[in-house]
N, C-alpha and C positions, 0 to 999 in steps of 0.2 A: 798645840797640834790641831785643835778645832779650827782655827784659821785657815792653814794649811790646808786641812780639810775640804775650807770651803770652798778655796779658790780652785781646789782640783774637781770637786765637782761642778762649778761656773764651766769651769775648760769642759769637761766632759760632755756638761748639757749644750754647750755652745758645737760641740763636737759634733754629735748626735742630730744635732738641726742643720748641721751644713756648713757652719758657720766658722771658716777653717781660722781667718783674720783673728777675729773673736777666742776661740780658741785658744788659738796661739798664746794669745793677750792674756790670757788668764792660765795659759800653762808657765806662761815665763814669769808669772806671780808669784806661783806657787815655787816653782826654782827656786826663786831670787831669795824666800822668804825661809824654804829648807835649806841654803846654801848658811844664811842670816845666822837661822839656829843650830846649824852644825847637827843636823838632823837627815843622819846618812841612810835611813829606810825612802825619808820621801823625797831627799834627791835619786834614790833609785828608782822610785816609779816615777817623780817628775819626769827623768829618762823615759818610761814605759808612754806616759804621756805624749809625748813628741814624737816619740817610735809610733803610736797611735796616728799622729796628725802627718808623719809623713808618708806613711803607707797609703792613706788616705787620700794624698797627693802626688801619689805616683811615685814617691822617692825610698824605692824598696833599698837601697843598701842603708839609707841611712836609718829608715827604718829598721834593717836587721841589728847595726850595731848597738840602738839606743834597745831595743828585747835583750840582747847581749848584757848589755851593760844594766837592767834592771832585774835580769834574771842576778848578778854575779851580787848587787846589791844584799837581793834577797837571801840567796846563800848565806853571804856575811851576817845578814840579819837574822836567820835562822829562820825565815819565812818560807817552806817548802812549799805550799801551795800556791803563791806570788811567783816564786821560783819556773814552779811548776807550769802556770799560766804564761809566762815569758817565753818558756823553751818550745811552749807546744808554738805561741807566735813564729821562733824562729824556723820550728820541724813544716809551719803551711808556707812560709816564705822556700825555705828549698824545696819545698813540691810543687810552688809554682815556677820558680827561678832559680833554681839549681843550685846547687847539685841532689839533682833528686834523689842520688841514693846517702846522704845525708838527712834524708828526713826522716825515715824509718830510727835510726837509732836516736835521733833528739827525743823523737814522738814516745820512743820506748825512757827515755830517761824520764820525759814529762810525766809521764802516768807513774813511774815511780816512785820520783818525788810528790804527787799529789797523794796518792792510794799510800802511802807508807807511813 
């Protein structure tokens, strides 16, 4: 898991500087590598990961599915605070892009699951 680890924070810091190529290249590391070990937490955030680098580049749906899809991870993992930080992603995606009255009840599920 230290491995895994590392590559997702390479993507992150690559993230963080701009550096979306790069990123990429070290998110689809970390994928390839929780796909490898049958390690179904950090194929959920490697989701959350992507879902990061495509908001970042403009590609809000896909963005949405892949917070979807790292929140549902989390769930299963029984990571509510993961969970929790995915849903709030998806509650600012529909208050910027719709359906804005969608955001209110995610935003109310996310603090729940965080705070509980």
């Amino acid at each position: 898991r230290s491995l895994i680890n590392a590559l997702h924070v390479a993507g992150l810091s690559y993230l963080q500087l701009g550096q979306t190529d790069s990123a990429a290249y070290w998110f689809g590391r970390c994928r390839s590598l929780a796909v490898q070990l049958a390690d179904s937490a950090w194929i959920g955030i490697s989701e959350g990961n992507h879902a990061m680098l495509a908001l970042r580049q403009g590609r809000v749906g896909e963005a949405k599915q892949g917070f979807i899809s790292d929140y549902r991870a989390a769930l299963r993992n029984r990571d509510s605070t993961r969970a929790g930080d995915m849903l709030q992603q998806v509650a600012r995606i529909y208050l910027g892009n719709g359906p804005a009255d969608s955001a209110l009840p995610a935003a109310r599920q996310a603090f729940s699951l965080v705070w509980n």
